[in-house]
LUMKOL-517367 format. One line per field, with one value per residue (C-alpha): x, y, z. Coordinates in steps of 0.25 Angstrom, whole numbers, padded with zeros to 4 digits. Example, Ala and Ser with C-alpha at 12.3 -4.5 7.8 and 13.67 -1.06 7.14 Angstrom:
# residues 2
c1 <- 0049 | 0055
c2 <- -0018 | -0004
c3 <- 0031 | 0029
This chain:
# residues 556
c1 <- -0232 | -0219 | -0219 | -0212 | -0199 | -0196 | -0184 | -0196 | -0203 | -0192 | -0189 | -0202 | -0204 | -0193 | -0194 | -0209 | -0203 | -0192 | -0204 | -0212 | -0200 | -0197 | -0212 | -0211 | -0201 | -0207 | -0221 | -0213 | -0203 | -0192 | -0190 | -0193 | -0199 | -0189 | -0182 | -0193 | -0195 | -0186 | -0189 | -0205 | -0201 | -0195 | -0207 | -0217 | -0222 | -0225 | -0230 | -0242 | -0248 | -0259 | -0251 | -0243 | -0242 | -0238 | -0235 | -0236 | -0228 | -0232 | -0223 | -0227 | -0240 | -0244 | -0250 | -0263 | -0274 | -0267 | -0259 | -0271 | -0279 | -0267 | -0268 | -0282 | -0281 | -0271 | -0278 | -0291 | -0283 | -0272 | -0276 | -0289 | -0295 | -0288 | -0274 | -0268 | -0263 | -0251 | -0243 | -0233 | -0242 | -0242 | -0250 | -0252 | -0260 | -0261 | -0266 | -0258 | -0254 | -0237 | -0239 | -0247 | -0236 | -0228 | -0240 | -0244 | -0232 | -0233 | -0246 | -0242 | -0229 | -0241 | -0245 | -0230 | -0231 | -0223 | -0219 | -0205 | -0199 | -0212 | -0204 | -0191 | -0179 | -0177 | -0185 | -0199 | -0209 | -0206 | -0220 | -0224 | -0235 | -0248 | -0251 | -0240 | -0240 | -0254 | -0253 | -0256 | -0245 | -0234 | -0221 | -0216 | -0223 | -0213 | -0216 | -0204 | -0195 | -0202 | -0201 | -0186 | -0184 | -0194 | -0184 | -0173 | -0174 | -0180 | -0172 | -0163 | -0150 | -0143 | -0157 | -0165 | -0160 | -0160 | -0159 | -0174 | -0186 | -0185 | -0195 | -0195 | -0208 | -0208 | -0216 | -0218 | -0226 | -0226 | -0235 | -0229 | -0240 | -0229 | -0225 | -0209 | -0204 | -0208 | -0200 | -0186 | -0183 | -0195 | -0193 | -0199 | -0201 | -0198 | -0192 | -0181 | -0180 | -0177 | -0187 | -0179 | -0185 | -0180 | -0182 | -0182 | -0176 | -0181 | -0175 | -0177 | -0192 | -0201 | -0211 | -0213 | -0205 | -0196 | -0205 | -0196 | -0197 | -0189 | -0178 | -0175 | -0160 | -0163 | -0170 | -0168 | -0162 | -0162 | -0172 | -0158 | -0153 | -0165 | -0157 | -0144 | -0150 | -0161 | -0148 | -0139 | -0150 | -0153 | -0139 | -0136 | -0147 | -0144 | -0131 | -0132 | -0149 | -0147 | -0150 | -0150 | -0163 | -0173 | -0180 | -0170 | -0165 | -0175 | -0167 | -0176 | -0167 | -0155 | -0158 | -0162 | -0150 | -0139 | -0147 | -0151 | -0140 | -0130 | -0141 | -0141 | -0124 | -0124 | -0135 | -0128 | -0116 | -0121 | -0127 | -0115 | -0109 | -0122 | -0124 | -0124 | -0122 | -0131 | -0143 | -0143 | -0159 | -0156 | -0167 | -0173 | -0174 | -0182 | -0192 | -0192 | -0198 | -0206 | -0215 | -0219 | -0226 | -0231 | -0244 | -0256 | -0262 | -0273 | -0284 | -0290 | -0303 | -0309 | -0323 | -0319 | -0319 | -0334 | -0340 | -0331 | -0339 | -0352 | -0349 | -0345 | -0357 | -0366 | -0359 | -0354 | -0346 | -0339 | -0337 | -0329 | -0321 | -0314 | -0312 | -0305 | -0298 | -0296 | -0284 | -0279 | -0271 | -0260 | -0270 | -0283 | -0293 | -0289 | -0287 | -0279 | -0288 | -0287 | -0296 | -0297 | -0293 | -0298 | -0313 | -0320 | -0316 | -0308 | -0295 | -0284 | -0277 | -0285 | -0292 | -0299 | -0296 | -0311 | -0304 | -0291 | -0297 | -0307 | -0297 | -0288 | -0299 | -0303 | -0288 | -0289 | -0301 | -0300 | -0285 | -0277 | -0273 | -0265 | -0267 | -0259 | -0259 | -0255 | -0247 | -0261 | -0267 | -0275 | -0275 | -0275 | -0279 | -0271 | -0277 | -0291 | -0300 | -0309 | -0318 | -0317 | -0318 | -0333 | -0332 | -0319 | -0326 | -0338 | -0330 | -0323 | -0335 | -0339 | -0328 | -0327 | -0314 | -0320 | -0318 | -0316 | -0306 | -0292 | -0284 | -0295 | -0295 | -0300 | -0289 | -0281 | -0267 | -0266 | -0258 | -0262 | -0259 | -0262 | -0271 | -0260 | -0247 | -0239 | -0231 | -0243 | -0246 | -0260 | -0271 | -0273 | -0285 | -0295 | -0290 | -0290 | -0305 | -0309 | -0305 | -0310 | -0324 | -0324 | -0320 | -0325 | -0338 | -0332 | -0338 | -0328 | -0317 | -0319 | -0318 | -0306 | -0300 | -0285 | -0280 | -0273 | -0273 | -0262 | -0261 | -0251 | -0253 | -0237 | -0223 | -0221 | -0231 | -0235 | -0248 | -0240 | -0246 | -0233 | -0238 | -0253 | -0259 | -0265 | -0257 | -0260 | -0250 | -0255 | -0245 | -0247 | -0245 | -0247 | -0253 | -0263 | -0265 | -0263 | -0263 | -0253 | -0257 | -0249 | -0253 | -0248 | -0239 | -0238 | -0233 | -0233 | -0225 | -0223 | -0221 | -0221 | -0224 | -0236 | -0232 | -0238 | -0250 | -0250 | -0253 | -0261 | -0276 | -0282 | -0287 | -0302 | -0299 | -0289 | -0301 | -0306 | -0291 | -0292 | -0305 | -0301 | -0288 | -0296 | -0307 | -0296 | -0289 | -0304 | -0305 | -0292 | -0290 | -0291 | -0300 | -0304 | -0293 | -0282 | -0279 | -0275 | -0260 | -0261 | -0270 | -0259 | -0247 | -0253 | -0257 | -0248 | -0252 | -0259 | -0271 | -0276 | -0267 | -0275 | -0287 | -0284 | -0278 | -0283 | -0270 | -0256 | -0251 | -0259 | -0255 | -0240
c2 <- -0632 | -0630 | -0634 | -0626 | -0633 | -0630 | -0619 | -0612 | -0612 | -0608 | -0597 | -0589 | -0590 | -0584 | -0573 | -0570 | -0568 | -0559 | -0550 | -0551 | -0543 | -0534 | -0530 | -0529 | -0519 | -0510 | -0509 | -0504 | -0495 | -0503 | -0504 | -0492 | -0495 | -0493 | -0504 | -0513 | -0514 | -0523 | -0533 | -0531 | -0532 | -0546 | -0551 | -0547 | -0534 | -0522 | -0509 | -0504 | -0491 | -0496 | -0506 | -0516 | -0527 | -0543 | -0551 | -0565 | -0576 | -0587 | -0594 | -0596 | -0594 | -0608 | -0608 | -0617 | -0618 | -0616 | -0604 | -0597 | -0598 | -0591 | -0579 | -0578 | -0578 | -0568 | -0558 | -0561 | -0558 | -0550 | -0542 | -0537 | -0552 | -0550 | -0553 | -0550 | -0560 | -0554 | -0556 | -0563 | -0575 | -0571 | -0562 | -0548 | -0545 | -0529 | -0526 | -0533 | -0525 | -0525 | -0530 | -0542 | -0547 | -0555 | -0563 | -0565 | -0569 | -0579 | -0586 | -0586 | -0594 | -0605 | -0608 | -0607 | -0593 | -0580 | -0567 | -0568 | -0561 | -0556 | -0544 | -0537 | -0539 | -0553 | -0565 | -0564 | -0576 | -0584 | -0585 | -0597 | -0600 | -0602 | -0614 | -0622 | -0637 | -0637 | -0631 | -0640 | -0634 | -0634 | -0641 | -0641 | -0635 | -0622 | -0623 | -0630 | -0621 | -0609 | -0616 | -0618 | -0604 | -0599 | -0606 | -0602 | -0587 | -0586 | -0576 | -0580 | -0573 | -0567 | -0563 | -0556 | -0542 | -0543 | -0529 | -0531 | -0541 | -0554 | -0563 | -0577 | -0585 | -0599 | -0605 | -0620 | -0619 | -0615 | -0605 | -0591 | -0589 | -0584 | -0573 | -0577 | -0568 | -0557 | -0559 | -0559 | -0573 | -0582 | -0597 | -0605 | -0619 | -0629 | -0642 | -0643 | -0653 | -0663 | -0660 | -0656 | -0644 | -0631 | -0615 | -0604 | -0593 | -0577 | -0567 | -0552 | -0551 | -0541 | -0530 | -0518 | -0505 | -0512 | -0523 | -0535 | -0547 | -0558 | -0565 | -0578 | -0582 | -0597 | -0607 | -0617 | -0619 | -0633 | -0633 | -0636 | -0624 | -0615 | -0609 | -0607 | -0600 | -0591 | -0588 | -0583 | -0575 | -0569 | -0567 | -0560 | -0550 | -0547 | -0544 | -0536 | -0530 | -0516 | -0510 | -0495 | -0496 | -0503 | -0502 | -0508 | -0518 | -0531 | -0541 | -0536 | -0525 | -0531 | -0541 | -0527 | -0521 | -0531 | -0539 | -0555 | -0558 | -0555 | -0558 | -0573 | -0573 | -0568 | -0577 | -0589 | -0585 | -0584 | -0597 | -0604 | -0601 | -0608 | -0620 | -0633 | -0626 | -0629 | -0621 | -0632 | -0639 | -0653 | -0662 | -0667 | -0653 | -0649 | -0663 | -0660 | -0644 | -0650 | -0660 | -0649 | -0644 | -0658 | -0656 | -0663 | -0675 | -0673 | -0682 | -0685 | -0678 | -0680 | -0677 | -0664 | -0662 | -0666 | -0658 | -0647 | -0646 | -0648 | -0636 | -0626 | -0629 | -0626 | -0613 | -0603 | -0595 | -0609 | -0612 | -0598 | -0600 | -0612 | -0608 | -0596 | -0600 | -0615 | -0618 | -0634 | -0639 | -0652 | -0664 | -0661 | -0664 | -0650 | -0635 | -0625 | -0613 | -0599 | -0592 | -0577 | -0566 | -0556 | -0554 | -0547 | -0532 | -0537 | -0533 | -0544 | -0554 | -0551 | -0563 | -0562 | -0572 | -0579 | -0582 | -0586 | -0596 | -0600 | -0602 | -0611 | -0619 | -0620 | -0623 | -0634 | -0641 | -0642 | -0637 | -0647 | -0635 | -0627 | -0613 | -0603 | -0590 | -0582 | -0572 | -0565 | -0566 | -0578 | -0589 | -0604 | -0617 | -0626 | -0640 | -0640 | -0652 | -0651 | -0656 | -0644 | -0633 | -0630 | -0630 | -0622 | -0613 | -0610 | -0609 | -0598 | -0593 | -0591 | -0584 | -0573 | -0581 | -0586 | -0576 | -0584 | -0573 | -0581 | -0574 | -0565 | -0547 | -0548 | -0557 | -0546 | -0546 | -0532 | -0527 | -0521 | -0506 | -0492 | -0499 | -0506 | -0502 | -0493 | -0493 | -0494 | -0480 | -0485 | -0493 | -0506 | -0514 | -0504 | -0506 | -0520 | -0521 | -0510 | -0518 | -0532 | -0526 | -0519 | -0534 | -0544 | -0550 | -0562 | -0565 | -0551 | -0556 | -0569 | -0562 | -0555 | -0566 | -0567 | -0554 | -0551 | -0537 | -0533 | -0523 | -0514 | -0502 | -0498 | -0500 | -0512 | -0521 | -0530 | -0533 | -0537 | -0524 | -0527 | -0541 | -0539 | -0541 | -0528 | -0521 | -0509 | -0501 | -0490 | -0478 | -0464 | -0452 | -0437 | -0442 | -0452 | -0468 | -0472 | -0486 | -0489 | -0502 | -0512 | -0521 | -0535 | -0540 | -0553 | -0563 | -0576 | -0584 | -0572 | -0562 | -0547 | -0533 | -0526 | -0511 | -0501 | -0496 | -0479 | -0469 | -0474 | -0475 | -0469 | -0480 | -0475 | -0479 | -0491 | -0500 | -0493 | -0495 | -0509 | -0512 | -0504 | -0513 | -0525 | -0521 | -0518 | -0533 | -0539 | -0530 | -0535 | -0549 | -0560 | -0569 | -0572 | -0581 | -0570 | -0565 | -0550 | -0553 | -0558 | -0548 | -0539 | -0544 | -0545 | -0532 | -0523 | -0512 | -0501 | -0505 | -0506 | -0491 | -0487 | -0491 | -0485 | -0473 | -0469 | -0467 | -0472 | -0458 | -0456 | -0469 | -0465
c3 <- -0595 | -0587 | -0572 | -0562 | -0554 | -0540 | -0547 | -0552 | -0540 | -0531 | -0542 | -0544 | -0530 | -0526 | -0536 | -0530 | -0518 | -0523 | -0529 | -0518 | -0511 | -0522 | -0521 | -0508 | -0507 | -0520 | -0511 | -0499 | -0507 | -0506 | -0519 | -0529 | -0544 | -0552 | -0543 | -0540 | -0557 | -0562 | -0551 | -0555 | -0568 | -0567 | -0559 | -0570 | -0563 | -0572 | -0567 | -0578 | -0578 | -0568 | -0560 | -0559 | -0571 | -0567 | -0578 | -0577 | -0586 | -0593 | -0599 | -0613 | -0611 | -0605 | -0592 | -0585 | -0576 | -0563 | -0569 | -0577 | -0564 | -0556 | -0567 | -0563 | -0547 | -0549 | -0559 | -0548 | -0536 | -0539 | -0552 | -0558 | -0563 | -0576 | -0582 | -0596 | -0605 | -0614 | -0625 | -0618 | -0614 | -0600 | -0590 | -0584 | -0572 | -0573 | -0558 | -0548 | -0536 | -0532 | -0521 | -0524 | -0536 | -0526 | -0523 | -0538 | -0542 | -0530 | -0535 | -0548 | -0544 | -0538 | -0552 | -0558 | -0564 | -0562 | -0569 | -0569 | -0584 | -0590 | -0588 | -0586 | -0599 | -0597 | -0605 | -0604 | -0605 | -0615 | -0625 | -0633 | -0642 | -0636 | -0641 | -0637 | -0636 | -0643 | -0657 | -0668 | -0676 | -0665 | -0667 | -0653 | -0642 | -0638 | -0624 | -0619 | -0626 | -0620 | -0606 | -0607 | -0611 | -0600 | -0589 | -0596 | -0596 | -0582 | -0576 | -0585 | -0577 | -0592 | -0596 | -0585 | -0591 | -0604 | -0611 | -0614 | -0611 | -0620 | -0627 | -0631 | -0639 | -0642 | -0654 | -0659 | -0670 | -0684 | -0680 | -0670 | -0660 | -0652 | -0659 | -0658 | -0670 | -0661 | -0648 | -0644 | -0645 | -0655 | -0655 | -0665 | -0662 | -0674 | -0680 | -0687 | -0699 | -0691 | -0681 | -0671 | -0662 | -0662 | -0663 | -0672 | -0665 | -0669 | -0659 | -0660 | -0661 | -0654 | -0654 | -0648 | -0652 | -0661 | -0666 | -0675 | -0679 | -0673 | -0682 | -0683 | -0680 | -0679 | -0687 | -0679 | -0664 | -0658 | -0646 | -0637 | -0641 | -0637 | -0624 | -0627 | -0641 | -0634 | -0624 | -0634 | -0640 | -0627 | -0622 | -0638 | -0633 | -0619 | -0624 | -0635 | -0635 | -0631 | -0617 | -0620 | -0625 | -0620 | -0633 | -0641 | -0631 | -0637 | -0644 | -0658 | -0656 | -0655 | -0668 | -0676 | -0672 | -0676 | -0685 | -0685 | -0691 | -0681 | -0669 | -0675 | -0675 | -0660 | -0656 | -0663 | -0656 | -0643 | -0646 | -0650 | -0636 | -0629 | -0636 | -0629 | -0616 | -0605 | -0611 | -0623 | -0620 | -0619 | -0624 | -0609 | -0605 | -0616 | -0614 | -0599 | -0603 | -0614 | -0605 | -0598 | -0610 | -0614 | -0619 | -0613 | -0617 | -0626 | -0626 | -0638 | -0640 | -0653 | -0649 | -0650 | -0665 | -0665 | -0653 | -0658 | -0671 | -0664 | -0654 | -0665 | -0673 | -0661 | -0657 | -0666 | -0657 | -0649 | -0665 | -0667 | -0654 | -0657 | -0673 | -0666 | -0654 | -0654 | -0663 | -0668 | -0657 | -0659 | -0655 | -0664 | -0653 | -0647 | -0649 | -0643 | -0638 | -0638 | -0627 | -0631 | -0620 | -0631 | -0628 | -0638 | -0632 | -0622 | -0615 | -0623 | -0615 | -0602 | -0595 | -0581 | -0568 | -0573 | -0586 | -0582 | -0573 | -0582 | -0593 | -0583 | -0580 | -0595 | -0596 | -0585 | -0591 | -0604 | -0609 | -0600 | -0591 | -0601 | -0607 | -0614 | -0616 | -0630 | -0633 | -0640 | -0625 | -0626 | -0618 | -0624 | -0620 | -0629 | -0628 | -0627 | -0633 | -0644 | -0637 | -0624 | -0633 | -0631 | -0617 | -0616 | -0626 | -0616 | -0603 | -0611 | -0614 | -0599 | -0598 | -0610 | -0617 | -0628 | -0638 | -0651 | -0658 | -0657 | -0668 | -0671 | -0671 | -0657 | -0653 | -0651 | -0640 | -0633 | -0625 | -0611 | -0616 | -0611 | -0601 | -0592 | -0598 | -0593 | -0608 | -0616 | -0626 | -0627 | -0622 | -0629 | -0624 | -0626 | -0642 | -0641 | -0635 | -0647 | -0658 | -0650 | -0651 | -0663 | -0669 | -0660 | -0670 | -0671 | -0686 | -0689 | -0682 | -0690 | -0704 | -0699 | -0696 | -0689 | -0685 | -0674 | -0668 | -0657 | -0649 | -0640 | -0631 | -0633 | -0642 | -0633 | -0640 | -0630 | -0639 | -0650 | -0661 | -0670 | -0672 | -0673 | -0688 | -0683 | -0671 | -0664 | -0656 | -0645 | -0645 | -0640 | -0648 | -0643 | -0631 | -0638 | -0639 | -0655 | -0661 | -0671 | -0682 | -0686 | -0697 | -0701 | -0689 | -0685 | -0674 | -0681 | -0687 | -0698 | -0688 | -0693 | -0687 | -0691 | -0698 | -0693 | -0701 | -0699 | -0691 | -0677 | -0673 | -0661 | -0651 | -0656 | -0670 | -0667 | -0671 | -0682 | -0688 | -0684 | -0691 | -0703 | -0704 | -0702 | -0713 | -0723 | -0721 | -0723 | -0737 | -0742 | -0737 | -0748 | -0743 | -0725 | -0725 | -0728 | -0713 | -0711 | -0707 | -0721 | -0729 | -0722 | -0726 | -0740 | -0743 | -0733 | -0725 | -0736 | -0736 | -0722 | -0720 | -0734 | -0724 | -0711 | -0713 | -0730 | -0736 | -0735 | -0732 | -0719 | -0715 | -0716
């Protein structure tokens, strides 16, 4: 993983420092709110409806020991013993005091960490998929691209004020676990035929009010070309997305408005002007960021096969976590592991300081020091042996993170809602734990099968409802909370956006609804193997609103 250089030592600092004043001066009245926001703002500091919010980044979600056990001393000392893993592969501590911010960000910068654009209209962290550098279907670890776009967009002096916040994901395999179709910019690592590396670029993805579907306006970009493009596609919008509404201001918009077409002829132009200038990737630069990200060396550890097949055999349960939760890494003596934030009736995305630090010494032990987090709020270890699995399996146990549902109804993303949001319509974790309880028998979940159930508290989408195979929107209406269904979205690599299913559910009956939706997919599938996405794109939406609400007409 990337190293920091004495630039970025001297730089964070420096801007802990300027917080620490800005703080200083909003506790003594100096500065008034509406002044002291933006410069919160920039430093990752959100007032909630309770309190103040810090969001911390991780840059595409890889992260170790050192820095899992700094997340835990700071939800222990300065928060509640908890943090919130999101959607953006980084974390939220929901408690800290103001006036303890400075100092946070001042231990976080120790361990090489900071908060610096997870918020304001500039270029937030950049998001890759989770399995990075391990995948046994990868064709080139994303990492380093991700990397060289992290440094060059921080506080990137064109784009701190973009006419809306902006997202970037990075994928390297045939597979989207990043969800790049919907975000701003999506980057598809891939070869070309003459094995030559490079990107497909989609630009004007995105969810929340206007949910779309990104476009693609290049098949191929040659990897040296991946600045001076992403430039011209940024400058493109920060000079024409719209500013009069902050609604309409994300480059989605600006695509709808004017079409693909004619976004493609003023990116390509815009492009025609940078190339070969001095953002051009020369090869050396591109190695030097790539050995960061070289992967570990990995023993061979054949053993493991046979001692795997013992173990499962003798524990039923060990046996269902690894089918669910340990997926085929690159070198065949190891898997990548999922541990699960999503206990059965759980809060999604939490984790305690005990299991942060249990997770980094788990991480140190057996996972050559490195862990992931997921844009579904897990946390991965991507290179653990064969052979370790059974003892990583029972120190998760010990500490409540062994919840074999990866992929699974249970393994559901959720946004923190009505609960800490001060956008939020309605309350999400109390829906999410419902549902996780009513469904957490595992021998049920294993009938169902992959479904994946998102949810957000608000238009925003911050859980990712547009996308969910089921998702579940909380509005308000006269005063009350409602849930609105959407069925058949995606994130993949065939990204689509649920449609909404009819008129909404109060949260008393969300999980009835729910339950209903599933039974209907399990009368109607053709067999276990057909999944629900698929059963769903199959027949469409009539039956399950023939099922839910009795007729068409009431549904309407």
């Amino acid at each position: 993983m990337y190293r920091y250089d004495e630039f970025d030592h001297a730089f964070v600092r420096s801007r802990v420092e300027q917080f620490r004043d800005q703080v200083n001066r909003r506790l003594s009245g100096e500065l008034a709110e509406d002044a002291f926001k933006p410069l919160r703002l920039m430093n990752g500091v959100y007032l909630q409806l309770h309190a103040y919010m810090l969001r911390i980044a991780i840059p595409y979600g890889t992260l170790n020991s050192r820095q899992m056990r700094m997340l835990a001393h700071v939800a222990r000392k300065y928060d509640r013993g908890y943090g919130h893993f999101t959607t953006r592969q980084n974390i939220q501590f929901n408690w800290p005091k103001l006036s303890d911010t400075p100092d946070i960000l001042d231990e976080l910068a120790t361990v090489e960490m900071h908060a610096l654009q997870t918020s304001g209209n500039c270029i937030r962290n950049v998001t890759a998929d989770h399995f990075a550098g391990a995948a046994a279907d990868e064709v080139a670890d994303p990492r380093p691209y991700a990397e060289i776009l992290r440094q060059w967009s921080s506080v990137h002096p064109e784009f701190s004020y973009l006419p809306r916040k902006f997202k970037i994901a990075v994928t390297g395999a045939p597979r989207d676990r990043a969800a790049i179709q919907v975000h701003d910019i999506g980057l598809h690592l891939k070869k070309n035929d003459e094995g030559q590396l490079g990107f497909a670029v989609y630009v004007g993805g995105g969810q929340g009010r206007t949910p779309l579907v990104a476009k693609k306006i290049r098949d191929f970009l040659p990897e040296e070309d991946l600045l001076t493009y992403t430039t011209a596609i940024v400058r493109v919008y920060n000079l024409f997305g719209r500013r009069d509404n902050k609604f309409k201001a994300r480059i989605k918009i600006l695509v709808h408005e004017i079409g693909v077409e004619e976004m493609t002829r003023r990116v390509e132009e815009e492009f025609s002007h940078l190339q070969g200038n001095e953002l051009t990737l020369p090869e050396t630069d591109i190695e030097a960021i790539g050995r960061y990200f070289a992967p570990p060396a990995l023993p061979e550890r054949a053993e493991g096969w046979a001692q795997l097949a013992g173990w499962k055999k003798q524990d039923a349960e060990f046996g269902r976590w690894v089918d669910q939760n340990v997926q085929p890494h690159k070198h065949p003596d190891y898997g990548m592991v999922t541990i699960s934030l999503k206990p059965i009736g759980g809060i999604p995305g939490d984790a305690s300081h005990e299991q942060m630090d249990a997770i980094a010494d788990i991480a140190e032990e057996y996972a050559f020091d490195e862990i992931r987090i997921s844009h579904e709020q897990n946390v991965i270890l991507p290179h653990v042996a064969l052979a370790d699995l059974e003892p990583v399996y029972r120190a998760l146990v010990a500490q409540g993170l062994a919840t074999a549902n990866s992929n699974l109804i249970t393994d559901m993303i959720a946004c923190p809602g009505l609960d800490y949001c001060a956008l939020a319509n309605a309350r999400s974790i109390p829906v999410a734990q419902a549902i996780s309880t009513r469904f957490g028998d595992p021998a049920r979940q294993a009938e169902i099968g992959e479904l994946k159930i998102k949810i957000s508290g608000c238009i925003n989408a911050c859980g990712h409802h547009h996308v969910g195979h089921i998702g579940l929107l909380g509005v308000e209406k006269k005063g009350a909370e409602l849930y609105q269904i959407t069925l058949g979205g995606s994130g993949d690599e065939h990204t689509s956006i649920g449609e909404i299913i009819g008129r909404g559910f109060e949260p008393e009956k969300v999980t009835d609804a729910v339950e209903t939706i599933v039974d209907t997919y399990l009368g109607l599938r053709l067999g276990k193997e057909e999944t629900f996405l698929e059963a769903y794109r199959r027949v469409g939406p009539q039956p399950f609103k023939d099922a839910l609400y009795g007729s068409a007409a009431e549904a309407a």
